[in-house]
C-alpha positions as CSV (number, residue, x, y, z in Angstrom):
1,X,-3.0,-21.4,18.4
2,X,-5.8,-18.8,18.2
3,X,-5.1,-16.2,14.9
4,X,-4.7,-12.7,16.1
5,X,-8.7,-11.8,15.6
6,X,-10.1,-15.2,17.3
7,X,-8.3,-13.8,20.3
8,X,-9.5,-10.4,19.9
9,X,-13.2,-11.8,19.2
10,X,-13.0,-14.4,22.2
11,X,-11.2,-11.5,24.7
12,X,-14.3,-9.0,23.8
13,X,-16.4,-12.0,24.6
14,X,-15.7,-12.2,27.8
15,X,-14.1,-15.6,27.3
16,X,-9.8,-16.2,28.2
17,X,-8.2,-16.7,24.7
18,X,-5.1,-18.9,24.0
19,X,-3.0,-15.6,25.6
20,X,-4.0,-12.0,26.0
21,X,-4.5,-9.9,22.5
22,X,-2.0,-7.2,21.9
23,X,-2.4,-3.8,20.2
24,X,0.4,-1.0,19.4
25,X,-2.6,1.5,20.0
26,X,-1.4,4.8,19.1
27,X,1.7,3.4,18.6
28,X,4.8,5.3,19.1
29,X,5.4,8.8,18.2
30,X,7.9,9.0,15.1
31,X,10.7,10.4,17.0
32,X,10.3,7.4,18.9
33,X,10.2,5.1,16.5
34,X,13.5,6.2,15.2
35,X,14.8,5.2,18.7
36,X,13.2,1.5,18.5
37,X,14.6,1.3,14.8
38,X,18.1,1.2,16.0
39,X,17.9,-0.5,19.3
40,X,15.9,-3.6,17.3
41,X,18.5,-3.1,14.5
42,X,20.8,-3.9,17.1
43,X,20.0,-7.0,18.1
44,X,19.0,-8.2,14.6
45,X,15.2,-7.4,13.9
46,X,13.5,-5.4,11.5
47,X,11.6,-2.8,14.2
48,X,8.9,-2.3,11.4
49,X,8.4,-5.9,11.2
50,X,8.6,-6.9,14.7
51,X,5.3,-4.0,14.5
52,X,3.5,-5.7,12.4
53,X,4.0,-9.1,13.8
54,X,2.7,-8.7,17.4
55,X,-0.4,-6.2,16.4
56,X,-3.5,-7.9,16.8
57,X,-5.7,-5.7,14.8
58,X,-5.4,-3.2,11.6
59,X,-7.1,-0.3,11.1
60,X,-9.0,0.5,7.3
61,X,-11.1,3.1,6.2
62,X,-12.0,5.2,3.4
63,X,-9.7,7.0,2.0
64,X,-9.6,11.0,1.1
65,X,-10.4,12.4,-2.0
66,X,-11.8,15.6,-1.2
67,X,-10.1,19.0,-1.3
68,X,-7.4,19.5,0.4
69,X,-7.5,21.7,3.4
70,X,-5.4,24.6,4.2
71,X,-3.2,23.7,7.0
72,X,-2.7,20.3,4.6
73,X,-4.3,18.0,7.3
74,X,-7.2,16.4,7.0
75,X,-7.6,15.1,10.4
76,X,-8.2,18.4,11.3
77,X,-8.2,20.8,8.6
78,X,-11.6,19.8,6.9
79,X,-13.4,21.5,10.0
80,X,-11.4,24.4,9.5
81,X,-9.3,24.4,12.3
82,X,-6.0,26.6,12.4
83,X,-2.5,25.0,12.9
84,X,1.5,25.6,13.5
85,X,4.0,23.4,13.8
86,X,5.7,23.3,17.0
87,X,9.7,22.4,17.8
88,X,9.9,20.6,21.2
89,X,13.6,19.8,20.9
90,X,13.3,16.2,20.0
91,X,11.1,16.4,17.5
92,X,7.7,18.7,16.2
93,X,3.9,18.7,16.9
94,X,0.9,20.1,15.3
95,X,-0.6,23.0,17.5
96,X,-4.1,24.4,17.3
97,X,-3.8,28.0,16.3
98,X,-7.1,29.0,14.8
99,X,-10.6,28.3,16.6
100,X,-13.5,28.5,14.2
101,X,-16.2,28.4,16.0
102,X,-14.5,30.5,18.8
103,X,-17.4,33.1,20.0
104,X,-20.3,31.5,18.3
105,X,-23.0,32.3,20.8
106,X,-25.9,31.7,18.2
107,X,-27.0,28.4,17.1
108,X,-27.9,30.3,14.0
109,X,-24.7,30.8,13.7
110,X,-24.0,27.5,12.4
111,X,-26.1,26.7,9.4
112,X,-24.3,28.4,7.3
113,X,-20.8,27.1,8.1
114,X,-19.1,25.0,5.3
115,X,-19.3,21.9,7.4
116,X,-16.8,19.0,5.9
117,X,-18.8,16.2,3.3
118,X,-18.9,12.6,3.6
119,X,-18.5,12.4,-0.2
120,X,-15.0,13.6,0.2
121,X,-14.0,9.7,0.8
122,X,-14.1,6.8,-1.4
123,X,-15.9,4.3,-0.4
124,X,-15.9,2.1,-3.2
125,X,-12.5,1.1,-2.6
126,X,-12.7,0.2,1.2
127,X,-13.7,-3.6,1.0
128,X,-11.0,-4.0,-1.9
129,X,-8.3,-2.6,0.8
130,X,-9.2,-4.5,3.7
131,X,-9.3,-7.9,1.8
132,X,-5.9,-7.0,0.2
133,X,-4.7,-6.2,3.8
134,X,-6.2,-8.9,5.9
135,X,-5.8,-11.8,3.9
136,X,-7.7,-14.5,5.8
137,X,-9.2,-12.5,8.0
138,X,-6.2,-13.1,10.1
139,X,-6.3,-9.5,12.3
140,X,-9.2,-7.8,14.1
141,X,-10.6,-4.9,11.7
142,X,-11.1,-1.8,13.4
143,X,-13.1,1.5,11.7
144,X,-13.2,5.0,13.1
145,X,-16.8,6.3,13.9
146,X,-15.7,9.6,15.2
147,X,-15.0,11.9,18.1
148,X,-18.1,14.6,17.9
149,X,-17.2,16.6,21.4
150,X,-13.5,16.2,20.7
151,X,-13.6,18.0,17.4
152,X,-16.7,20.4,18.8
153,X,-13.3,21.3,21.3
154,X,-10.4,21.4,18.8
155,X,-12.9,23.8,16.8
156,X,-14.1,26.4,19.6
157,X,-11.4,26.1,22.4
158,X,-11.7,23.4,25.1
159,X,-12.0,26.5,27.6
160,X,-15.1,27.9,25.7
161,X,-16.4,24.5,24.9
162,X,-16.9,23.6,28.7
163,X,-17.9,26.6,29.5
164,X,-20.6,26.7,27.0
165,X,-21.9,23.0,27.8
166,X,-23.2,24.9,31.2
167,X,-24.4,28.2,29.7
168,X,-25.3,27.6,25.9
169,X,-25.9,24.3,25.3
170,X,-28.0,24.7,22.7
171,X,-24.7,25.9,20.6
172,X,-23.2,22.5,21.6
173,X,-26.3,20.6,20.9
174,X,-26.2,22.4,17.4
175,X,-22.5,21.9,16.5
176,X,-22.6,18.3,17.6
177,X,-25.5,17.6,15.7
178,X,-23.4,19.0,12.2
179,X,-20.3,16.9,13.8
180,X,-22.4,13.7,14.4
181,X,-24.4,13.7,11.3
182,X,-20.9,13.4,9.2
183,X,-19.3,10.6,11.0
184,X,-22.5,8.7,11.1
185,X,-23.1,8.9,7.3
186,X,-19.4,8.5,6.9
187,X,-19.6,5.3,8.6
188,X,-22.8,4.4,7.3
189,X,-21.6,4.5,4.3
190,X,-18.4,3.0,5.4
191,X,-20.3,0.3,6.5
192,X,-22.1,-0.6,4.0
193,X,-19.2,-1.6,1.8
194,X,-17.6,-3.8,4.5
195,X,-19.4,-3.8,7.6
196,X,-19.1,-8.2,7.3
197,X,-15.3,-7.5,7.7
198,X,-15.4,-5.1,10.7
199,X,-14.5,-6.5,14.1
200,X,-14.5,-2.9,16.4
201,X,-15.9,0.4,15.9
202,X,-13.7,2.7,17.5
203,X,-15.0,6.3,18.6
204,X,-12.9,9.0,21.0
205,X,-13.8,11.8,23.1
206,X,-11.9,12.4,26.1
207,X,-14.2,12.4,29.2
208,X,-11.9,12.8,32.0
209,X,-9.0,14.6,33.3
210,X,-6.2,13.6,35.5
211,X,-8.2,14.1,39.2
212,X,-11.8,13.0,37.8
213,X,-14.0,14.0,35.0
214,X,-13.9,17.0,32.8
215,X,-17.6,17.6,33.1
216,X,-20.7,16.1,35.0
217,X,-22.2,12.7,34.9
218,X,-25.7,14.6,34.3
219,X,-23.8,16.9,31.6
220,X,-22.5,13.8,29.7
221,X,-25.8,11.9,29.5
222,X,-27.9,15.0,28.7
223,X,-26.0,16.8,26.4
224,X,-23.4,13.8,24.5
225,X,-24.5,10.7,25.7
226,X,-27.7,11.1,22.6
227,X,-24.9,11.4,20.2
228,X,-22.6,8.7,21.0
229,X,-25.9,6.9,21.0
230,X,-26.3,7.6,17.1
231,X,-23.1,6.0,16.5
232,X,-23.4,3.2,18.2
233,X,-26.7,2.5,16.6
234,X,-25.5,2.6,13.1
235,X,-23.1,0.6,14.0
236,X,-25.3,-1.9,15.6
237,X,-27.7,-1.4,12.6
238,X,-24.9,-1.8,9.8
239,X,-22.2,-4.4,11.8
240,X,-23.8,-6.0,14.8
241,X,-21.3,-8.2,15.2
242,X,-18.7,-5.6,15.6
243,X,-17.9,-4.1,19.4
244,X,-18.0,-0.6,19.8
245,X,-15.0,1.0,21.3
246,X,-14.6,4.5,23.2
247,X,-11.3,6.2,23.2
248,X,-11.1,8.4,26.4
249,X,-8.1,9.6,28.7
250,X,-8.0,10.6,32.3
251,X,-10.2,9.6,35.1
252,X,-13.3,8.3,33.3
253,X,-14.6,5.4,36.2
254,X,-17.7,7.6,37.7
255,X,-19.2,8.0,33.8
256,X,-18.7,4.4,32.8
257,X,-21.8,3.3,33.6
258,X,-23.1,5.9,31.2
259,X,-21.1,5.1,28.3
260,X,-22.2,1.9,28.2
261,X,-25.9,2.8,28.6
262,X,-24.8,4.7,25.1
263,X,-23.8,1.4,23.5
264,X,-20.4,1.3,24.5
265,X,-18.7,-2.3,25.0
266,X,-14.6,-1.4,25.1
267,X,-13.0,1.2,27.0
268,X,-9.2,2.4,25.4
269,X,-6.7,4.3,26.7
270,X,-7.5,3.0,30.6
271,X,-5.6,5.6,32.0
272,X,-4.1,3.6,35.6
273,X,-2.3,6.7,36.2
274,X,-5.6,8.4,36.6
275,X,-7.6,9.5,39.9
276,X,-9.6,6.0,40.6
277,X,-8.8,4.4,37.4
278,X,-7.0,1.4,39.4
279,X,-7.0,-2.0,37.3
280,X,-8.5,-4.5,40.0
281,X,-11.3,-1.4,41.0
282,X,-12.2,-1.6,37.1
283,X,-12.4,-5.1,36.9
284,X,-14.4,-5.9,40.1
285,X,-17.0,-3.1,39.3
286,X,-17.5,-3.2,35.4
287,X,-15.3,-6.3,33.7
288,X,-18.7,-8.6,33.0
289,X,-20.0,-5.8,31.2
290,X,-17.1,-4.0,29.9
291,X,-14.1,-4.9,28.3
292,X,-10.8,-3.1,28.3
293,X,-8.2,-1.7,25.7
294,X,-4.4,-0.1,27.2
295,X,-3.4,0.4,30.7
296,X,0.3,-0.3,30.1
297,X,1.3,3.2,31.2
298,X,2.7,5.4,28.5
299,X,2.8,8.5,31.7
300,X,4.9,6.5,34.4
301,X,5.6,2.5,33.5
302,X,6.9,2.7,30.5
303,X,9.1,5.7,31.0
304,X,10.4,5.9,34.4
305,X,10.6,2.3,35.4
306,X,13.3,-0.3,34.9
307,X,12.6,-3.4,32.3
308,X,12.3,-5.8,35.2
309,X,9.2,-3.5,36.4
310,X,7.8,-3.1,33.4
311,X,7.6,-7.1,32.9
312,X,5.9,-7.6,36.8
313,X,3.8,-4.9,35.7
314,X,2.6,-6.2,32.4
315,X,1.8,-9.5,34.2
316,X,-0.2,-7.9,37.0
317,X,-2.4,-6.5,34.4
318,X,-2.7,-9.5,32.2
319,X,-3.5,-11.2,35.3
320,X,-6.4,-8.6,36.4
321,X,-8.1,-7.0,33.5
322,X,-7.4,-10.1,31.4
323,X,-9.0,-13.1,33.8
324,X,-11.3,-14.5,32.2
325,X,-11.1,-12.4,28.8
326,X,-11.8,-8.6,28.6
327,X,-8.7,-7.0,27.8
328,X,-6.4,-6.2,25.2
329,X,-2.9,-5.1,26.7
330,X,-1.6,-1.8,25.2
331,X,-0.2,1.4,25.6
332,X,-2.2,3.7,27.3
333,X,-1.4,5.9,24.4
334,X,1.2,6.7,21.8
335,X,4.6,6.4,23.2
336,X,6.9,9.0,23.8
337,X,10.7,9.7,22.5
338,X,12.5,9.5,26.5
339,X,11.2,5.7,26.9
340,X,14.3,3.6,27.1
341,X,13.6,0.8,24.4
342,X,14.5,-1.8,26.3
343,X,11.0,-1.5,28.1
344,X,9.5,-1.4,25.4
345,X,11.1,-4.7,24.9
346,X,10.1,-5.7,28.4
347,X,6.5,-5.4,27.7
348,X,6.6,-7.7,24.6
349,X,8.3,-10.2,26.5
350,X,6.1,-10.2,28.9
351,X,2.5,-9.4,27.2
352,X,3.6,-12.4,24.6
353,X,5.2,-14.6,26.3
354,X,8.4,-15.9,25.6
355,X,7.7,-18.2,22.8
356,X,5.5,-15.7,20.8
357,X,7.8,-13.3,21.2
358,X,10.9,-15.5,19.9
359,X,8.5,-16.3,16.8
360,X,7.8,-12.4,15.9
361,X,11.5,-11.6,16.5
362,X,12.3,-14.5,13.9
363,X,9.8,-13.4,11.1
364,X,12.0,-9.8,12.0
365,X,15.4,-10.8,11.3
366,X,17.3,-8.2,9.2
């Protein structure tokens, strides 16, 4: 039996491993989670445990140690960004408020800003954390390298920011450049420290909507394409045995060509849900090249289907996107409180097998 990274590694290869790899992805949201504690309590397992059993990878990085922000997040509050919490009846989210870049029409606008630093992380410690984590090398390692565009959006507005690509791109260009240069020291020097350990680079900026692409195909490759490129490169540079994975929803097919022209090997999220995003229409055109991360839908499978469906399902896409290698089964993204656990059940079943399953239930018992 394969460990849980030789069947990432031989799946990103392009080459079937001893059963398809697994990832939790986002993972569930915690008012979620509360709901999979008790149903796995239920019937004996640890819910926590089962987690960590049937993920394939882990994630690692540096940790924080610069000031804290304002709005006490540092996700998003080291670029300054504004946010309130927000009640939705079954539980709260974080809501942008506070655009700071909102109105910047001058490039010159930007020097000045107090951009975030990559000293604010400790490096030193990263190796230390992964080795104490990953004893053996048993899971896939996977790093962040950023998501330029994505927090060029979160800090001007996502109306602004699409409007500007088309009539003040040199703002973008600008920003971007700011953005870009501290995620690609951050990981260079990331990197450096562990870059032997590191199995997947994962980068995110959402490309598409749900009818087709949130901005053009020329748009993308003349304006961000150059800056995913960066990324890619020190990652080549620093861990070039490590794949390079791209975190976008929506309907992304028309632009994948481009992405990987920019260095990408792994598309996540695989949003089937999605204008032209079908599973057998990604494989045909794009699966020699690319390989694929999700496509268990968080939006209608998992949700609104019975557990039965949700096992058929799982198997259609293991049999698709997985022949051959090329696909690690996941949620499309994080799933929501309103899923009835017992799919989430069905999809282990079925993405496992029976026998794997049985094995991470047993290493679960309360």
């Amino acid at each position: 039996m394969m460990t849980p990274r030789e069947r990432i590694v031989t799946a990103l290869n392009h080459r079937p491993p001893d059963r398809v790899p697994f990832s939790w992805g986002f993972g569930p949201t915690a008012e979620m989670t509360r709901k999979l504690e008790t149903y796995f309590q239920e019937r004996g397992a640890d819910w926590r445990k089962v987690r960590q059993a049937t993920e394939d990878k882990i994630g690692a990085g540096a940790a924080f140690i610069g000031p804290m922000p304002a709005n006490g997040n540092t996700y998003s509050g080291i670029w300054g960004i504004q946010t309130k919490s927000q009640n939705y009846g079954a539980g709260e989210y974080d809501e942008f408020t506070g655009f700071p870049l909102a109105d910047v029409n001058d490039p010159a606008q930007l020097h000045d800003y107090p951009w975030p630093k990559p000293e604010w992380y400790d490096y030193a410690k990263v190796r230390g954390q992964i080795e104490t984590a990953n004893s053996g090398r048993r899971k896939a390692v996977c790093v962040g390298g950023g998501n330029p565009f994505e927090i060029y959006c979160w800090m001007t507005g996502l109306e602004e920011s699409l409007v500007n690509l088309l009539t003040n791109p040199e703002v973008v260009t600008t920003a971007l450049d700011y953005i870009t240069g501290f995620f690609e020291e951050r990981l260079r020097r990331t990197l450096k420290q562990c870059g032997d350990l590191v199995d997947i680079i994962f980068l995110a900026d959402d490309l598409g909507g749900q009818n087709g692409l949130l901005i053009s195909r020329q748009t993308y490759r003349s304006i961000l394409q150059p800056f995913h490129r960066r990324l890619t490169a020190c990652a080549r540079e620093l861990a070039p045995q490590a794949f390079c994975m791209l975190h976008s929803d929506g309907a992304v097919f028309d632009v994948l060509p481009d992405i990987m022209d920019a260095g990408i090997q792994v598309l996540e999220a695989v949003q089937v849900d999605a204008m032209g995003m079908d599973p057998a229409r990604l494989k045909s055109a794009y699966g020699e090249r690319l390989s694929f991360h999700g496509a268990i839908s968080v939006q209608q499978l998992l949700p609104h289907s019975d557990a039965a469906t949700v096992q058929s399902e799982c198997r259609k896409l293991i049999e698709t996107l997985g022949k051959n290698g090329g696909y690690i089964a996941a949620p499309t993204h994080a799933i929501q409180v309103g899923t009835p656990p017992e799919n989430v059940w069905a999809m282990l079943e079925a993405v496992l097998g029976q026998a794997d399953f049985q094995q991470a239930l047993q290493q679960s018992k309360l």
